[in-house]
C-alpha positions as CSV (number, residue, x, y, z in Angstrom):
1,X,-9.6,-23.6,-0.1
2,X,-10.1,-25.2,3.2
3,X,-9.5,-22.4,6.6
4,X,-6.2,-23.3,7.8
5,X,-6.5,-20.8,10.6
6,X,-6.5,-21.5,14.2
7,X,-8.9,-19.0,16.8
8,X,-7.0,-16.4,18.3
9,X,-6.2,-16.9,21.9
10,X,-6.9,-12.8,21.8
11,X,-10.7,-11.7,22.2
12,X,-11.8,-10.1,19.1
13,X,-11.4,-6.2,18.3
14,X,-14.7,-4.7,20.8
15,X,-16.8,-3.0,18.8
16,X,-15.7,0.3,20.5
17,X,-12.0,-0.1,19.3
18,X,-10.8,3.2,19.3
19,X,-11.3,3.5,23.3
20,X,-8.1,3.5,25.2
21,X,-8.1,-0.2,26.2
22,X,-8.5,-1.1,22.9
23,X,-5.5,1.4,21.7
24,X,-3.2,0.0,24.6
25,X,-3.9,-3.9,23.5
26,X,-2.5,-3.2,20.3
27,X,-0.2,-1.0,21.2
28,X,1.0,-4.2,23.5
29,X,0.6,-6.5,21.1
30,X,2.8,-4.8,18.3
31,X,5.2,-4.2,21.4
32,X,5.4,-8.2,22.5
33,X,5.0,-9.5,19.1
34,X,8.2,-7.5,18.0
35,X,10.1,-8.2,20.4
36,X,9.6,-12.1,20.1
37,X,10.2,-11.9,16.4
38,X,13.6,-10.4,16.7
39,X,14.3,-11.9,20.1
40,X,16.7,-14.9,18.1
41,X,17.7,-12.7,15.3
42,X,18.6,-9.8,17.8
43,X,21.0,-12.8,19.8
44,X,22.8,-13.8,16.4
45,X,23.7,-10.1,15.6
46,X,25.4,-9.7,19.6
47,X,27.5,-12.7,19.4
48,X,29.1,-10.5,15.6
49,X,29.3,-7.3,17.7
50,X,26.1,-6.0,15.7
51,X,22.9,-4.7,16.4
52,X,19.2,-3.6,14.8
53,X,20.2,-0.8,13.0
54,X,22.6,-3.1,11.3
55,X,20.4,-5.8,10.4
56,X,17.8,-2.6,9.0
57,X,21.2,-1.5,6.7
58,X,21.3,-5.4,5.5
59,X,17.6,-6.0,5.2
60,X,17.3,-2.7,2.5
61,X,20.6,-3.4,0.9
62,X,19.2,-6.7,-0.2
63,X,16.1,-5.7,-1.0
64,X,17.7,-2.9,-3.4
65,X,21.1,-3.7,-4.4
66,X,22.9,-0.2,-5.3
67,X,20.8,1.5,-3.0
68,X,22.2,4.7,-2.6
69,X,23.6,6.0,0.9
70,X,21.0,8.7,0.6
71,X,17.6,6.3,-0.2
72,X,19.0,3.8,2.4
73,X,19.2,7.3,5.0
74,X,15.5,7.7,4.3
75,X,14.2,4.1,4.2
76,X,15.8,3.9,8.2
77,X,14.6,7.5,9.3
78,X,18.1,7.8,11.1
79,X,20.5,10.5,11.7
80,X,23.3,10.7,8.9
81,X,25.8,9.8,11.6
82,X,24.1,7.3,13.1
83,X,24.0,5.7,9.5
84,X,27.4,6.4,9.1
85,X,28.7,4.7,12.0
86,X,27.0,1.4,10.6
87,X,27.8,1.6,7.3
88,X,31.7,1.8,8.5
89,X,31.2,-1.1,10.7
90,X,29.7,-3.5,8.2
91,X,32.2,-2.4,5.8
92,X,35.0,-3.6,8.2
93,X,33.2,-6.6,8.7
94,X,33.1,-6.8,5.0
95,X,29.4,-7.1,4.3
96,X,28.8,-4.0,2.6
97,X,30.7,-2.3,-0.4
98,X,30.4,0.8,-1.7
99,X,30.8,2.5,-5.3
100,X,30.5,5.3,-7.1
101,X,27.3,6.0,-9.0
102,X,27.3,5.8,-12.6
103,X,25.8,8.8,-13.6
104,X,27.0,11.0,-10.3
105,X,30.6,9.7,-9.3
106,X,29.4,11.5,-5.7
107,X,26.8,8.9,-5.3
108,X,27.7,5.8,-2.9
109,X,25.9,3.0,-4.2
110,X,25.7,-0.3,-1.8
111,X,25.6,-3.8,-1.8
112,X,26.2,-6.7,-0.1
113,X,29.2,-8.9,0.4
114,X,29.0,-12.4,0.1
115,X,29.2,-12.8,3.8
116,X,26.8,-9.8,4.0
117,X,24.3,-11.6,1.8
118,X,24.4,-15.1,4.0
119,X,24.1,-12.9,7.2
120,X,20.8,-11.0,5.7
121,X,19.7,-14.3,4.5
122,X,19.8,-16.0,7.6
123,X,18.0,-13.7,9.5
124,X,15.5,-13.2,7.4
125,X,14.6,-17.0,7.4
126,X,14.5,-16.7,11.3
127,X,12.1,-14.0,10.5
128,X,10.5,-15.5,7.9
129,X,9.5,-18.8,9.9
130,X,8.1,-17.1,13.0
131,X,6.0,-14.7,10.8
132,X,5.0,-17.5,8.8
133,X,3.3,-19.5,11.6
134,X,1.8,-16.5,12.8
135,X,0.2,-15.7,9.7
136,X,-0.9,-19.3,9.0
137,X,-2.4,-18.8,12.6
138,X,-4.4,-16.0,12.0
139,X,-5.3,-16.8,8.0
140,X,-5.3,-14.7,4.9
141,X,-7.9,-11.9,5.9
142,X,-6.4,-11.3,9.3
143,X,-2.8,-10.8,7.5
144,X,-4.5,-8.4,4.8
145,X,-6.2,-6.4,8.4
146,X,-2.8,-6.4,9.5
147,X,-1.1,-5.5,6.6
148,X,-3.9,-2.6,6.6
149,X,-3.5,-1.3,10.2
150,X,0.5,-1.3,9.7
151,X,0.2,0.8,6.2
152,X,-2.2,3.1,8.3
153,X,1.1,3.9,10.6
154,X,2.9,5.0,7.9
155,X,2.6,8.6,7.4
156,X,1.4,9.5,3.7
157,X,4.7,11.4,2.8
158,X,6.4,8.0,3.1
159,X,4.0,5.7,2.0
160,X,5.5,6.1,-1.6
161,X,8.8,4.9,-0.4
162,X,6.9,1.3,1.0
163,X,4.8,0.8,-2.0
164,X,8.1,1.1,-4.4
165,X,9.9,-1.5,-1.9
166,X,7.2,-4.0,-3.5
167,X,7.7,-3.2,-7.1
168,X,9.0,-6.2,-9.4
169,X,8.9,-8.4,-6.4
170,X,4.7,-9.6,-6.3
């Protein structure tokens, strides 16, 4: 398989990569390289009135139809009201619906609308493509290093919860 990656325009990692310059470049780098990603995607959810936490609601709803209010609490690591307060508004908008669980009525289980689904969709293929050229960029074994060094940010009480995101989906 021929190397399809392009050099980095970013030296390499110093040898001494736990010193403080080293910490702050990525700690820059994850800061600029997010914002760029979401840059278009954040301008699409302004002009609908909506915002990150939003587009986080959509992202997991999709990725796990009949989610359950509580899971979907947990995957976004937000208060209960803040989550409440987006739920309601995607509702109104009609790209979320709710119903009861199957085995415990009190359970809200959520999925996407129609209109919630094209939303999630496109977004993610704005996210897709940017992340797509990056990766191409920096080739397979940078992506795995990456994939690594996020994972490592996760603390171990949640890494559980991101691995099972993944099941039936490789």
């Amino acid at each position: 398989m021929a190397d399809i990656s392009r050099p980095s325009t970013s030296p390499g990692a110093s040898p001494l990569f736990l010193r403080e310059d080293e910490i702050r470049r990525g700690v820059e780098l994850l800061y600029f390289g997010y914002t760029r990603l979401t840059n278009a995607i954040d301008q699409v959810l302004a002009r609908q009135g909506l915002g990150r936490a939003h587009h986080r609601a959509l992202y997991f709803i999709a990725r796990q139809p009949d989610l359950t209010v509580g899971e979907l609490l947990r995957l976004l690591a937000i208060t209960k009201q803040s989550l409440g307060r987006v739920l309601k508004e995607l509702h109104e908008r009609d790209m979320v619906i709710t119903r009861p669980g199957q085995v415990d009525r009190r359970q809200k289980l959520l999925r996407l609308t129609e209109k919630g689904a094209a939303l999630e969709a496109d977004l993610f293929a704005q996210l897709q493509e940017k992340l797509s050229a990056a990766y191409v960029s920096a080739g397979q074994e940078s992506v795995t290093g990456f994939w690594h060094v996020l994972e490592g940010l996760v603390p171990e009480s949640d890494r559980q919860m991101v691995f099972d995101l993944r099941k039936d989906r490789d």
